[in-house]
C-alpha positions in Angstrom: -62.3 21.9 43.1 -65.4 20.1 44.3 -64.3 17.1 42.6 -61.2 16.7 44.8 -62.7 17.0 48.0 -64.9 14.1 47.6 -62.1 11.8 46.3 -60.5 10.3 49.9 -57.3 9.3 48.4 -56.2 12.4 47.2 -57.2 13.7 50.9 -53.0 14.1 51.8 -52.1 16.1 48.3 -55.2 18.1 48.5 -53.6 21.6 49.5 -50.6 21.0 47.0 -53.2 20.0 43.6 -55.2 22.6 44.7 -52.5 25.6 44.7 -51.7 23.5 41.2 -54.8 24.2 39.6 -55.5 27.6 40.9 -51.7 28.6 39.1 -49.9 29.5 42.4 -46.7 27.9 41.9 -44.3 29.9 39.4 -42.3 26.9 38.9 -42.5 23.2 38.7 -39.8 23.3 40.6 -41.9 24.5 43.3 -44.5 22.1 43.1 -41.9 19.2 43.3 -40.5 20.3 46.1 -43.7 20.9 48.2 -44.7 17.2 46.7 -41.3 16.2 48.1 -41.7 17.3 51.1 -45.0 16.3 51.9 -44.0 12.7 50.8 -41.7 12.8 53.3 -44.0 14.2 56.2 -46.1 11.4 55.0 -43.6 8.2 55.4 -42.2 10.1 58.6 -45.8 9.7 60.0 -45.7 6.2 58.8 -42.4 5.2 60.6 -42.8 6.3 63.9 -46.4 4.4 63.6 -44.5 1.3 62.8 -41.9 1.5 65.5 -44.8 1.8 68.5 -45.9 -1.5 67.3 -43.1 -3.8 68.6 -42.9 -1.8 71.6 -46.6 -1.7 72.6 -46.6 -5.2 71.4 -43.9 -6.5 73.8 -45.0 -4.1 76.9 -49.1 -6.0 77.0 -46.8 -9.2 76.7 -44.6 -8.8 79.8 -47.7 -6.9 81.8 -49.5 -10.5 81.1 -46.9 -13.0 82.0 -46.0 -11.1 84.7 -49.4 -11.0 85.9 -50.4 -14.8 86.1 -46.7 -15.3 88.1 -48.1 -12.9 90.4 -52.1 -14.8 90.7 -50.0 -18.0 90.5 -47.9 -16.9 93.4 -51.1 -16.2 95.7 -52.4 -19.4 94.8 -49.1 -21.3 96.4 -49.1 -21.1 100.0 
């Protein structure tokens, strides 16, 4: 058990190996679909990460243009 808390990479399946080794699940069955599952919370996680990007990306964008219009417009008398 001590051994997979100091590997990092295994950090996400930690819970599921650990109820693996300690016998909890009665099936495989049940171990693949907590797997499953947690893939899934994992890419979700991922995704929504992915889609800020552009967004964020695009607002700092338009805040700066929009910005030196407005300096350059005090400038002009």
């Amino acid at each position: 058990m001590k051994k997979l808390q100091e590997i990092p990479a295994l950090k996400s399946y930690r819970q599921c190996l650990q109820q693996a080794l300690l016998g909890k699940y009665d099936t495989s069955q049940e171990m693949k679909r907590d797997l499953i599952y947690l893939l899934q919370r994992l890419q979700k996680g991922k995704r929504e990460r992915v889609d800020r990007l552009p967004f964020l990306i695009e607002i700092i964008g338009l805040t700066v243009i929009s910005s030196g219009y407005y300096f350059t417009s005090l400038l002009i008398p």
